[in-house]
MARVEX-679629 format. One record per residue (C-alpha): residue number from 1; x, y, z. Coordinates in pm, 1 decimal. Example, Ala and Ser with C-alpha at 12.3 -4.5 7.8 and 13.67 -1.06 7.14 Angstrom:
<recs>
<rec 1, <1230.0, -450.0, 780.0>> <rec 2, <1367.0, -106.0, 714.0>> 
</recs>
This chain:
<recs>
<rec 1, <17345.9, 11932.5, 5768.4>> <rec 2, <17133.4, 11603.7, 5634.3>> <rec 3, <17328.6, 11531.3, 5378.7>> <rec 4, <17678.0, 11570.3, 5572.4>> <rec 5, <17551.9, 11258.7, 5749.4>> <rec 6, <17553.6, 11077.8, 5446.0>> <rec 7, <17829.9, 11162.8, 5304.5>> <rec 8, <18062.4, 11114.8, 5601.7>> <rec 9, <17920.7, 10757.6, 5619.3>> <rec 10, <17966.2, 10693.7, 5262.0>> <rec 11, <18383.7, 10823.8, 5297.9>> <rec 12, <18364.5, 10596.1, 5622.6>> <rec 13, <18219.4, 10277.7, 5420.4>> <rec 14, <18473.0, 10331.6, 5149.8>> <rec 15, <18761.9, 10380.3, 5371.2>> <rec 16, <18681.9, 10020.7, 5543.2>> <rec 17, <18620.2, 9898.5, 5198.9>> <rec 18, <18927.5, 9985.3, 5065.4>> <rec 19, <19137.6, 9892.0, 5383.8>> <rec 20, <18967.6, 9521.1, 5373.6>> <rec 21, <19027.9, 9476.3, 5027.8>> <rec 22, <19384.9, 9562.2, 5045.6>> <rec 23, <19474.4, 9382.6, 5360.9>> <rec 24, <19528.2, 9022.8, 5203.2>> <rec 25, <19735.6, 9138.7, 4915.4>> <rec 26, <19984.6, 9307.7, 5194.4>> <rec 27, <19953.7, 9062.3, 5393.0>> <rec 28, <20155.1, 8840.7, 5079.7>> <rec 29, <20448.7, 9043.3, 5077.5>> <rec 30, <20725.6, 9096.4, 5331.6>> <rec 31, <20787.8, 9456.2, 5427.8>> <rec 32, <21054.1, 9618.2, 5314.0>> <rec 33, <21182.8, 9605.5, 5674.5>> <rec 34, <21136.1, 9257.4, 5773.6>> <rec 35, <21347.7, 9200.0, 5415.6>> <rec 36, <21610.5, 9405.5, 5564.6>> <rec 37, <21606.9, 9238.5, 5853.1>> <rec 38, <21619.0, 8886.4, 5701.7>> <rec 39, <21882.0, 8954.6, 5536.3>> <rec 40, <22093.5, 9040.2, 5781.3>> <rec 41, <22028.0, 8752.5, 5998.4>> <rec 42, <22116.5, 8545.0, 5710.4>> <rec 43, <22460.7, 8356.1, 5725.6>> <rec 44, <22695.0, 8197.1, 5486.4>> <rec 45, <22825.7, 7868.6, 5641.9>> <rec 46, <23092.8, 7666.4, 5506.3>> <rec 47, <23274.8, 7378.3, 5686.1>> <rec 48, <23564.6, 7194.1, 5552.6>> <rec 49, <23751.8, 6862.2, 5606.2>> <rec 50, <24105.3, 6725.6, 5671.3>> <rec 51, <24081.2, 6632.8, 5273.9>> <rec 52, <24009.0, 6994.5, 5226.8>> <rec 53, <23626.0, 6867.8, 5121.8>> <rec 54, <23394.0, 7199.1, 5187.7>> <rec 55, <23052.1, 7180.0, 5284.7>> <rec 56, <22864.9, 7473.9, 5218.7>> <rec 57, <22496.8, 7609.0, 5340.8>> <rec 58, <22268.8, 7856.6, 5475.9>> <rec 59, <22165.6, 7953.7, 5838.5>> <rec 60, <22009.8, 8190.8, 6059.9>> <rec 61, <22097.1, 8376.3, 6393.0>> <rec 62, <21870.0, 8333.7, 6609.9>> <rec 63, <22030.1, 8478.6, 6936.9>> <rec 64, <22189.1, 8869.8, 6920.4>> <rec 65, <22478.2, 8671.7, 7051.6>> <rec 66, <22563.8, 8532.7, 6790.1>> <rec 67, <22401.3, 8184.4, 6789.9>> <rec 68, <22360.7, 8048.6, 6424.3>> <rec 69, <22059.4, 7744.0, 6388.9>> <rec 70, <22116.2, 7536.9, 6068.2>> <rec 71, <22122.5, 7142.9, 5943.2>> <rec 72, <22344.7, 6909.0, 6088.7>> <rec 73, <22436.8, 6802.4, 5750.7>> <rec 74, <22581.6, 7158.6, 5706.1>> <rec 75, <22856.7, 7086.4, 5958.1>> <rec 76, <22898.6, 6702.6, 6025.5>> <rec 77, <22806.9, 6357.2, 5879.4>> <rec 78, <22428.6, 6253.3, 5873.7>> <rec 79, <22548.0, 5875.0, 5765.6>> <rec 80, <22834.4, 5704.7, 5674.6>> <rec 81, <22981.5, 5710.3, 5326.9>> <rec 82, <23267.6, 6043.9, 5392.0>> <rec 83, <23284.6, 6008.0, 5788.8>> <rec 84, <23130.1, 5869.7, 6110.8>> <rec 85, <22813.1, 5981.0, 6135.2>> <rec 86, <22763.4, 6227.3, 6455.3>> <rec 87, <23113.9, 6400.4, 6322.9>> <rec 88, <23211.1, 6694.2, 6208.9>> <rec 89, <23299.9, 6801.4, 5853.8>> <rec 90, <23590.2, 6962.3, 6002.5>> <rec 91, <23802.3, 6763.5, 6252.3>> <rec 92, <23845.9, 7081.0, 6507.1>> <rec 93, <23465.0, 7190.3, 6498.6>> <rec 94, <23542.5, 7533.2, 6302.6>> <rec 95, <23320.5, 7643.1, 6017.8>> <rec 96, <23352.7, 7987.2, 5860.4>> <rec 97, <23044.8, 8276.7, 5843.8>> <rec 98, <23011.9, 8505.1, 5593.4>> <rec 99, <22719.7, 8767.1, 5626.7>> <rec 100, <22550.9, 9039.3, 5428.6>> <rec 101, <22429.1, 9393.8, 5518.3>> <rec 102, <22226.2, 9436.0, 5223.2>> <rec 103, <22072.0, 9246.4, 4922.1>> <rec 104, <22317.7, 9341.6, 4690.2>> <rec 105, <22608.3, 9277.6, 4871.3>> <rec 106, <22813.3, 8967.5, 4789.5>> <rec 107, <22883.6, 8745.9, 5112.7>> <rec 108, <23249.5, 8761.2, 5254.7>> <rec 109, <23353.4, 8532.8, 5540.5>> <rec 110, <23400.8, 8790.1, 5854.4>> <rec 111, <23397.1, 8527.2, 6169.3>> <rec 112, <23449.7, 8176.0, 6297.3>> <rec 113, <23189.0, 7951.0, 6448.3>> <rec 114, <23193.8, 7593.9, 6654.7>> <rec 115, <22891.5, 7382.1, 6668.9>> <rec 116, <22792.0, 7322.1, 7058.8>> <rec 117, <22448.4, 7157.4, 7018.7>> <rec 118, <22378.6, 6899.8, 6757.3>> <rec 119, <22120.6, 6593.4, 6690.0>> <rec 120, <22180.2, 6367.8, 6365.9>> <rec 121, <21818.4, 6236.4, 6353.5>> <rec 122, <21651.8, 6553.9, 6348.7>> <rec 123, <21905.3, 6713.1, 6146.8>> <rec 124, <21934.1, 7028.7, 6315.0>> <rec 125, <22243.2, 7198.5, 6474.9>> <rec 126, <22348.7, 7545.6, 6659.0>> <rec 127, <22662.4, 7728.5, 6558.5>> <rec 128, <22773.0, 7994.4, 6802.9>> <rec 129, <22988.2, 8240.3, 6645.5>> <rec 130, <23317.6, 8273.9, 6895.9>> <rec 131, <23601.8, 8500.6, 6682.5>> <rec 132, <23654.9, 8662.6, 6341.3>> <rec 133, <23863.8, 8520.4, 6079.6>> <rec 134, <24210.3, 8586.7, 6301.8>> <rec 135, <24090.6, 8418.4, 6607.3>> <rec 136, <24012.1, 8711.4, 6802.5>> <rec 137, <23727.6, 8670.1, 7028.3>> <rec 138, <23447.7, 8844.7, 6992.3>> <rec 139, <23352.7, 9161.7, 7241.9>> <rec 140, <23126.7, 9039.8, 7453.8>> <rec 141, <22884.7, 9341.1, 7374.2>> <rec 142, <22871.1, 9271.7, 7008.3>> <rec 143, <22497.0, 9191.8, 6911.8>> <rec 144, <22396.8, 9060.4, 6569.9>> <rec 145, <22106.9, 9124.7, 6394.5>> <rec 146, <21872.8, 8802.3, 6459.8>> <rec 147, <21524.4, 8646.1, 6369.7>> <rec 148, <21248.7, 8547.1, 6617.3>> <rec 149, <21128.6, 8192.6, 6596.7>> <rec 150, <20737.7, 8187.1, 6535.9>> <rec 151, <20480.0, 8003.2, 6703.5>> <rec 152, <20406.3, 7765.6, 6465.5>> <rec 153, <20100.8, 7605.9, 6593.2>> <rec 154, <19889.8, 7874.1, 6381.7>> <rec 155, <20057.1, 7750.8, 6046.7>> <rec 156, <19794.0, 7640.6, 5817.3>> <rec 157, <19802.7, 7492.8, 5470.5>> <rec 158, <19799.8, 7782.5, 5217.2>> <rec 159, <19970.0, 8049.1, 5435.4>> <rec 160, <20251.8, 8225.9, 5181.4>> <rec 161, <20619.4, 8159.1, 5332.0>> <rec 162, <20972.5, 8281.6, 5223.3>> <rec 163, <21282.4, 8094.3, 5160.2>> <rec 164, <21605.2, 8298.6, 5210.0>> <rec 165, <21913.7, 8147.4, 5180.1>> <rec 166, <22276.2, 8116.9, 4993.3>> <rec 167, <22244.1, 7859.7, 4674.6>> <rec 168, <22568.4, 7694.4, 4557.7>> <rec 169, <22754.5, 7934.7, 4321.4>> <rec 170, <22534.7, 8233.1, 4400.2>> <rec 171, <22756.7, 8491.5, 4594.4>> <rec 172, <22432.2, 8698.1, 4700.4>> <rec 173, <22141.8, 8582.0, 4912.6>> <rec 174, <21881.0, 8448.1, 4741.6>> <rec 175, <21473.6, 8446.1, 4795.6>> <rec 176, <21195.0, 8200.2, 4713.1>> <rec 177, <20839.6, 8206.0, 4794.7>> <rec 178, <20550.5, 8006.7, 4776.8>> <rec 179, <20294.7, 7840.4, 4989.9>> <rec 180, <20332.5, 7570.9, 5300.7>> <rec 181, <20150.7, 7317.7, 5119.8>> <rec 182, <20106.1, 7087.4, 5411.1>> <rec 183, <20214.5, 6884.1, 5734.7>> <rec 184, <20389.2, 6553.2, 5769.2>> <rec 185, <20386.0, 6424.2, 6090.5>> <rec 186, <20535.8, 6173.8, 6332.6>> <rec 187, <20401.1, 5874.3, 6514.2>> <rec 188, <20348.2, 6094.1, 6828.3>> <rec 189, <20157.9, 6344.6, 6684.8>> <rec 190, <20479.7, 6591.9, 6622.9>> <rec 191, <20534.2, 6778.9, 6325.9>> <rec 192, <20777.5, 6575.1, 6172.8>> <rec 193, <20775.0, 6808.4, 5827.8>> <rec 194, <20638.0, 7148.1, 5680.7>> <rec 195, <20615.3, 7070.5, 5281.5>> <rec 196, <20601.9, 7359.0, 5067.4>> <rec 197, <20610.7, 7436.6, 4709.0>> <rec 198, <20867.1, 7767.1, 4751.4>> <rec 199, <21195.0, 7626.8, 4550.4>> <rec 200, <21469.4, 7491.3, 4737.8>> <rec 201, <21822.1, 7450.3, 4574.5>> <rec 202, <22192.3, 7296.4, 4676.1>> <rec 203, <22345.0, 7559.5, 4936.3>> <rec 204, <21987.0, 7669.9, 5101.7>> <rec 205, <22003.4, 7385.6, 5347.5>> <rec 206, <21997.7, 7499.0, 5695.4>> <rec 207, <21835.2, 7877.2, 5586.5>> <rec 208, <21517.9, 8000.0, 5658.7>> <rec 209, <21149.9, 7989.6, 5593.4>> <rec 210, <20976.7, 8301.5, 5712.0>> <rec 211, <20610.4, 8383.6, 5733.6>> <rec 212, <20484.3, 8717.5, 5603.6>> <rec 213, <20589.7, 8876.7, 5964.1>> <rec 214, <20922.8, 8759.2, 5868.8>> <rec 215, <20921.0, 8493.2, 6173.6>> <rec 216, <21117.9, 8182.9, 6152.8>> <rec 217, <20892.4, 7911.1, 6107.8>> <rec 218, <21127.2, 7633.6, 5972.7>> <rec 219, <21416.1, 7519.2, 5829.1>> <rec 220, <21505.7, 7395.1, 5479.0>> <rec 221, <21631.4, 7036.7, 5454.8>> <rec 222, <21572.1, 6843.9, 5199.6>> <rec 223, <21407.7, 6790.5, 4870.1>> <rec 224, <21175.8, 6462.7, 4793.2>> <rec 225, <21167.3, 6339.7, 4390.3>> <rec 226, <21078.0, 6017.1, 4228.5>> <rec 227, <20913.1, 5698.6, 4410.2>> <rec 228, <20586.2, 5836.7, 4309.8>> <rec 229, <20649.9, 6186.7, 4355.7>> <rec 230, <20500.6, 6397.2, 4065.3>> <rec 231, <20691.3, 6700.4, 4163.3>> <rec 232, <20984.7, 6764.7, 4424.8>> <rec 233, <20864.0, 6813.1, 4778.8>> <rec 234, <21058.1, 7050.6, 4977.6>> <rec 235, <21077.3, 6958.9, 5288.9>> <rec 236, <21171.7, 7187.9, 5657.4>> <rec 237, <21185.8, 7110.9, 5983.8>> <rec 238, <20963.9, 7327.1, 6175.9>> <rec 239, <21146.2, 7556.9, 6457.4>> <rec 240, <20896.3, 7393.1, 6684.3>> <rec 241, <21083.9, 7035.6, 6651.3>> <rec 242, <21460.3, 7257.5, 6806.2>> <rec 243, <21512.9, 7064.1, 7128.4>> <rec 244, <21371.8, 7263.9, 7386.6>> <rec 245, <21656.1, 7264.0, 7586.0>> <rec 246, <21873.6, 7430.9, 7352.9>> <rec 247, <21631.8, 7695.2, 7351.8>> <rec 248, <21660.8, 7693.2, 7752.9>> <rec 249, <22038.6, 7740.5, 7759.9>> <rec 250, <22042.7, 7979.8, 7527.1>> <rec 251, <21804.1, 8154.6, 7753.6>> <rec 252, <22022.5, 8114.2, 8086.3>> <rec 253, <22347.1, 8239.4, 7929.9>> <rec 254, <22613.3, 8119.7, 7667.0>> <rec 255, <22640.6, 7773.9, 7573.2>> <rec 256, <23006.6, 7666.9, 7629.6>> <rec 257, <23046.8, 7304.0, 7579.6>> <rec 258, <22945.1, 7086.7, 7265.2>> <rec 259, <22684.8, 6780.5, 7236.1>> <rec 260, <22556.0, 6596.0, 6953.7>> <rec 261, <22291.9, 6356.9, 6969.4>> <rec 262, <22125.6, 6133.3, 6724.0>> <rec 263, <22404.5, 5882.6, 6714.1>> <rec 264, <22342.4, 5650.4, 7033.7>> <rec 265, <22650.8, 5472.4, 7143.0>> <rec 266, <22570.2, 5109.4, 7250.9>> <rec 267, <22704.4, 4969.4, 7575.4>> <rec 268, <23011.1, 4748.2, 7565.3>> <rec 269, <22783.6, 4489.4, 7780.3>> <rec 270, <22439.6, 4573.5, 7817.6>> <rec 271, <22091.6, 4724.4, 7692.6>> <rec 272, <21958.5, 4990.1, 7517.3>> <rec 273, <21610.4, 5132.3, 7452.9>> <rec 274, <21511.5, 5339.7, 7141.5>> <rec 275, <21247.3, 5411.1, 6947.2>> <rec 276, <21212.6, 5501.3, 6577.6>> <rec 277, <20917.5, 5797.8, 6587.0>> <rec 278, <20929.3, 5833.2, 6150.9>> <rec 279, <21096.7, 6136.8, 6218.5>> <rec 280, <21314.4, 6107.8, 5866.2>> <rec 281, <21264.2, 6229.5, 5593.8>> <rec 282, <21189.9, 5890.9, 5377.8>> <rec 283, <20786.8, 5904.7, 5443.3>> <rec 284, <20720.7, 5602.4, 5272.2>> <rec 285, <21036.8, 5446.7, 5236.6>> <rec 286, <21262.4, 5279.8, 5482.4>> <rec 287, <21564.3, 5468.1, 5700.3>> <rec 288, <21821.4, 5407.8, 5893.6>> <rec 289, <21919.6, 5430.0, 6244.3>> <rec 290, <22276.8, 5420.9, 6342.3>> <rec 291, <22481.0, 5355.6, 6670.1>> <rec 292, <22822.1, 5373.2, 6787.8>> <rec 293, <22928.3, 4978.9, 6798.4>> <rec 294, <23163.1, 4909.9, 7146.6>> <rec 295, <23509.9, 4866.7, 7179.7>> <rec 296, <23468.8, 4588.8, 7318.7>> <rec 297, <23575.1, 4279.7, 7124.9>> <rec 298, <23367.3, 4004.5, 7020.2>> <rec 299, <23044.5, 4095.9, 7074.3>> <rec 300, <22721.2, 4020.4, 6979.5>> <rec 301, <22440.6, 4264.6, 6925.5>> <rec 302, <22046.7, 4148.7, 6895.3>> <rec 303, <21826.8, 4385.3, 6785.1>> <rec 304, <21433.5, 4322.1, 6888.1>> <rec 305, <21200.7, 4329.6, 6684.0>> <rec 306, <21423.1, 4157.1, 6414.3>> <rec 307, <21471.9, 4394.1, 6181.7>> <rec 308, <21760.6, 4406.1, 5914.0>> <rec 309, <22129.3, 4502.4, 6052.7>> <rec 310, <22465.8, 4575.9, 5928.4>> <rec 311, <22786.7, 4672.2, 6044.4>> <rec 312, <22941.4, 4990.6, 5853.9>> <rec 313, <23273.2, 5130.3, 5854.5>> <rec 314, <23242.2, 5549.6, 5837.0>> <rec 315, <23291.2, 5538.9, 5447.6>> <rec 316, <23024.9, 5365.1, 5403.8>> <rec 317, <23204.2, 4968.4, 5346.8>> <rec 318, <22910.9, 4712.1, 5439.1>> <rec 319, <23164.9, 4421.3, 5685.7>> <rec 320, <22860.3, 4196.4, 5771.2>> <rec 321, <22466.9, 4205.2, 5724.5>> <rec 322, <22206.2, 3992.2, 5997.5>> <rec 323, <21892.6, 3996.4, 6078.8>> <rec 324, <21778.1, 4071.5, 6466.8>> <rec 325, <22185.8, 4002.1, 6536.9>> <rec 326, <22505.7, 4046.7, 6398.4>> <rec 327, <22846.2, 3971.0, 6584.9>> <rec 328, <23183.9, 4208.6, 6632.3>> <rec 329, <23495.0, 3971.2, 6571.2>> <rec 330, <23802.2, 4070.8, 6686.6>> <rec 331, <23978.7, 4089.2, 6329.1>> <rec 332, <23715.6, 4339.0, 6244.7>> <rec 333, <23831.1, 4703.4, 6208.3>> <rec 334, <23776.7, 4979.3, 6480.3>> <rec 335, <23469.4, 5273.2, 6431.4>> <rec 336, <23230.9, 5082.0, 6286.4>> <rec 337, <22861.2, 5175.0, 6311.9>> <rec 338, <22559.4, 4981.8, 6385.7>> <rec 339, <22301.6, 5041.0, 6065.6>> <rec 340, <21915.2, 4945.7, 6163.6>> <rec 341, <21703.0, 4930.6, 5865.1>> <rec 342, <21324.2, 5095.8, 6030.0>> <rec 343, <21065.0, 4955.4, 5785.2>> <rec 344, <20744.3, 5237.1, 5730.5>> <rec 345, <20502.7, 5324.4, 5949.8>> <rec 346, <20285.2, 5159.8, 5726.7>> <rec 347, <20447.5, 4870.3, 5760.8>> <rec 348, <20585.9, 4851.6, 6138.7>> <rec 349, <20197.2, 4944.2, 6212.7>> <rec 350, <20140.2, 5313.9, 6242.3>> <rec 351, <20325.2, 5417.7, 6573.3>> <rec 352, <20623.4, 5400.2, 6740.6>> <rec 353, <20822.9, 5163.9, 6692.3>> <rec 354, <21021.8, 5027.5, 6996.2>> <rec 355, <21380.7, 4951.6, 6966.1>> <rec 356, <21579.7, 4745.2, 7206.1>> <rec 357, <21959.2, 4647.7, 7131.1>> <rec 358, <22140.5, 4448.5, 7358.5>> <rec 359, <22520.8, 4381.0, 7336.8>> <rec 360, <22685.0, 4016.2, 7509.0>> <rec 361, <23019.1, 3877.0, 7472.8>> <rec 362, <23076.3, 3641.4, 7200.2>> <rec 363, <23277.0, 3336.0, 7140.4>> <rec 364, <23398.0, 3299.5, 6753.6>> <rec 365, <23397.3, 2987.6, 6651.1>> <rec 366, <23287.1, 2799.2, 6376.0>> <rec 367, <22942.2, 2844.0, 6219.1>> <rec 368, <22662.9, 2703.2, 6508.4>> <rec 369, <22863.0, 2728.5, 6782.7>> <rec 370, <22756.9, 3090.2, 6917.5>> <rec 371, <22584.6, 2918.9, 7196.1>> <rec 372, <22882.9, 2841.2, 7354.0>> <rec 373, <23131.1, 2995.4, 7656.5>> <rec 374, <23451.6, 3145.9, 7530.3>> <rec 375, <23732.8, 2945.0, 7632.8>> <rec 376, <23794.9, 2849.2, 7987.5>> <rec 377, <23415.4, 2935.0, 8019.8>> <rec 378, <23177.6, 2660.1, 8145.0>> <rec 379, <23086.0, 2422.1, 7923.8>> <rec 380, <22656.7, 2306.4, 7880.2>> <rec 381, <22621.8, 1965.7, 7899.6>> <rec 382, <22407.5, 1748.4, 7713.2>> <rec 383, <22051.0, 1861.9, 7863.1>> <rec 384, <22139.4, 2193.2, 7820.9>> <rec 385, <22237.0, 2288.2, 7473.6>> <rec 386, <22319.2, 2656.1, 7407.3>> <rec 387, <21956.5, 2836.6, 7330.0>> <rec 388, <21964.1, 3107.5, 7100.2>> <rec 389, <21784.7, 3393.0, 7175.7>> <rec 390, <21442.7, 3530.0, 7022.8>> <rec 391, <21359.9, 3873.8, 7041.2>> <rec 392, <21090.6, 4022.5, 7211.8>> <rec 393, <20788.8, 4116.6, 7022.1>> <rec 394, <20805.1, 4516.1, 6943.8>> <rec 395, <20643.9, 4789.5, 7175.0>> <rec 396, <20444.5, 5010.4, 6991.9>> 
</recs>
């Protein structure tokens, strides 16, 4: 009886041992069932233009209905240069899904999907799958296999993470891993980026980045090289940044119409506010910011603070460059896009930047005579030359 004691302590201290010592090398791995799972939640998506130009990428389904999150640049235009930015790839919304069942499976397109929620800035979009390949609806009890998002506000530095995802040419799904390596964050405190060091290649835009409970915790966007860079930087945005009121449709029923944000439209006469949050993924470079010029011919547009502008036509043709204003002219073509350049945060000061552009008819003329009425307009008189405007000092 004494030494039973013992010995049935020692088993015990062994047994804890022995489950301690193997919980962090589990806790690297996914299960075999959170793999199965991933992989079925996994989509193929491929959109494709008017020129028969395909786009091709990875996403996930988030919703058992059939609601696909990806990158915008999966299914539309991010900037000019092969179509308006805020537009789809292709010109009736429709982008193809393919899906697997298993790893060794080779994808093969089985439905059709329209984008109904969209922002160009963040680069994020939601697909909701609506037929198959025939244009038959789907049955409305037909439930997909689909991926939790994670809370992401326990994500440290170091945790292990796993990129799924459809590379170009590969016909199977395809998995990385590595560690999140770190945060990059916004002027308001928002997690603008998760970097990590688990490889990202052409075609895994808009997949997934799990954690070891095979949670989505982000998306894969982009990948950062030179400028000081001694290796790439992959770079996702974390599910946390997903509008929230996506996520609140979603949750009240189906989401029937589309809306894409990103791309502000300026009024024909009129103000509007912004504000540039470093939400891009330059970090220490410059972006852009674009907006929807008016119909409305001439007009000027002043941009405060006086930053650098240009008007764009949606492949990318520069018509005229300014500084804190640029002017429409009549003889200038239709669909062109308002291009902001937004200097660093190091350089604008740290925070957010405050944007205001305000749009005015215009009077073309010859060169210093902007200050003037258009024609039949009332003319200044002597005392009271035209004034040209200076922009107001930046918010921050």
């Amino acid at each position: 009886m004494r030494t039973a004691r013992p010995l049935a302590r020692s088993l015990a201290v062994l047994l804890l041992a022995a489950g301690l010592s193997a919980a962090p090398a589990s806790a690297q791995e996914l299960s075999s069932s959170l793999t199965r799972r991933a992989v079925r939640a996994a989509v193929k998506i491929t959109a494709e233009s008017s020129r028969g130009e395909g786009s091709t990428g990875s996403g996930t389904i988030i919703d058992p209905r059939g609601y696909v999150l990806t990158n915008f640049h999966v299914v539309g235009h991010t900037r000019p240069g092969r179509g308006e930015p805020g537009s789809f790839i292709s010109p009736n919304n429709q982008v193809r899904i393919a899906l697997v069942t298993h790893a060794r499976e080779t994808a093969q397109e089985r439905y059709l999907g329209e984008v109904v929620r969209a922002d160009a800035r963040l680069d994020l979009a939601l697909v909701r799958i609506v037929s198959d390949l025939q244009g038959q609806p789907l049955n409305a009890r037909e439930r997909f296999p689909f991926l939790p998002l994670a809370d992401t506000s326990r994500l440290r530095p170091g945790s292990r993470v796993f990129a799924f995802g459809f590379p170009l040419g590969v016909s199977t799904i395809n998995v990385t891993s590595g560690e999140m390596s770190g945060f990059q964050m916004n002027s308001r405190d928002e997690v603008a980026w998760i970097r990590t060091d688990a490889e990202f290649n052409p075609g895994n835009s808009g997949g997934m980045l799990l954690d070891t409970r095979g949670r989505l915790i982000a998306i894969p966007t982009a990948v950062l090289s030179g400028h000081g860079t001694l290796e790439p930087i992959e770079l996702a945005r974390p599910v946390e940044r997903v509008p929230r009121e996506w996520l609140r449709l979603l949750r009240r029923g189906h989401i029937d119409d589309t809306v894409v944000a990103g791309v502000p439209v300026l009024p024909d006469q009129g103000e509007l506010q912004d504000e540039a949050v470093g939400d891009g993924g330059a970090f220490d470079r410059p972006e852009l910011h674009y907006y929807r010029v008016p119909a409305a011919r001439p007009v000027r547009i002043e941009v405060a603070p006086a930053l650098a502008v240009g008007l764009l036509t949606s492949d990318g043709r520069v018509v005229r460059e300014g500084r804190g204003r640029v002017q429409v002219n009549a003889a200038d073509p239709q669909g062109l896009f308002l291009a902001v350049l937004v200097p660093p945060r190091t350089e604008s000061g740290g925070g957010t930047l405050a944007l205001r552009l305000r749009t005015r008819p215009a009077h073309e003329g010859l060169p210093g005579w902007e200050g003037l009425p258009p024609p039949g307009g009332a003319r200044p008189g002597p005392a009271a030359p035209g004034v040209p405007v200076r922009p107001a000092p930046p918010r921050r």
